[in-house]
C-alpha positions as CSV (number, residue, x, y, z in Angstrom):
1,X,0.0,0.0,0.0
2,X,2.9,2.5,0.9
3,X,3.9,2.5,-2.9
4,X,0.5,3.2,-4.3
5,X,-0.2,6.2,-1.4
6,X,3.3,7.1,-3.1
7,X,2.5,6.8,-6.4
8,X,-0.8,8.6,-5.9
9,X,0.9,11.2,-4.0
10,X,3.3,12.0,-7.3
11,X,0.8,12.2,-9.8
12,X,-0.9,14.9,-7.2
13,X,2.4,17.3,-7.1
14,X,1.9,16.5,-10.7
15,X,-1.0,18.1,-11.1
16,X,-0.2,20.8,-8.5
17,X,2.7,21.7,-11.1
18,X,0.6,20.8,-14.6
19,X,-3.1,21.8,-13.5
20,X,-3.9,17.9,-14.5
21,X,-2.1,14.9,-14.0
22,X,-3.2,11.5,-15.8
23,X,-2.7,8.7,-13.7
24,X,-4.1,5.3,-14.8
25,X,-4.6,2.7,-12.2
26,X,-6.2,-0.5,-13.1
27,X,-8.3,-2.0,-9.6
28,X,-6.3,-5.6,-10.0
29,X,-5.2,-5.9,-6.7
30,X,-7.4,-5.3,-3.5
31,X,-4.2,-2.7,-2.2
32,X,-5.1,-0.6,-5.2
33,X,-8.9,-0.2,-4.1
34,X,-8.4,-0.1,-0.7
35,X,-6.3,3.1,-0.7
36,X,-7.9,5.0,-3.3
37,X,-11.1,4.3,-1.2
38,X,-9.3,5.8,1.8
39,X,-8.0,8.3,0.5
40,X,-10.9,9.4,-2.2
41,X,-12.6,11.9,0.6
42,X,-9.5,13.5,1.2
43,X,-8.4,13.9,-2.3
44,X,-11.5,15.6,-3.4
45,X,-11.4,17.6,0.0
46,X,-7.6,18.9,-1.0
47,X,-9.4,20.9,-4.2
48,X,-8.8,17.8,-7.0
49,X,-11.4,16.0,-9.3
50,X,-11.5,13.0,-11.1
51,X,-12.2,13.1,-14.6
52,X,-11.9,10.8,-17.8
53,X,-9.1,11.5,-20.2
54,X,-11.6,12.4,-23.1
55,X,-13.2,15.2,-21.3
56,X,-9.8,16.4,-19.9
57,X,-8.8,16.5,-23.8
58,X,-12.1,18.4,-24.7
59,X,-13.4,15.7,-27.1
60,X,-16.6,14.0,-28.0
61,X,-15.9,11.1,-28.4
62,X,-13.8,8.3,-26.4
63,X,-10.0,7.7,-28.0
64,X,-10.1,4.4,-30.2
């Protein structure tokens, strides 16, 4: 879990220095879940959204 609250963590000061930050994580493993669940409140508390990739790109339809 420490790695993915790390990896999360990154791809936030990402988007801190973009204004977005695409971070794909596939729910495979029960770790992965778990602290995204967690830590879901907080994140959206701290000012970020989730979004999918074809609205962050502006387009109408979903990338073949």
């Amino acid at each position: 879990k420490e790695s993915i609250q790390k990896s999360l963590m990154e791809g936030l000061h990402q988007a801190n220095q973009r204004g977005y930050a695409i971070m794909i994580g596939h729910i495979w493993t029960k770790e992965l879940a778990e602290v995204i669940f967690d830590l879901h409140p907080h994140i959206l508390e701290a000012g970020y959204e989730f979004t999918s990739l074809v609205d962050l790109l502006g387009l109408e339809r979903p990338l073949l």
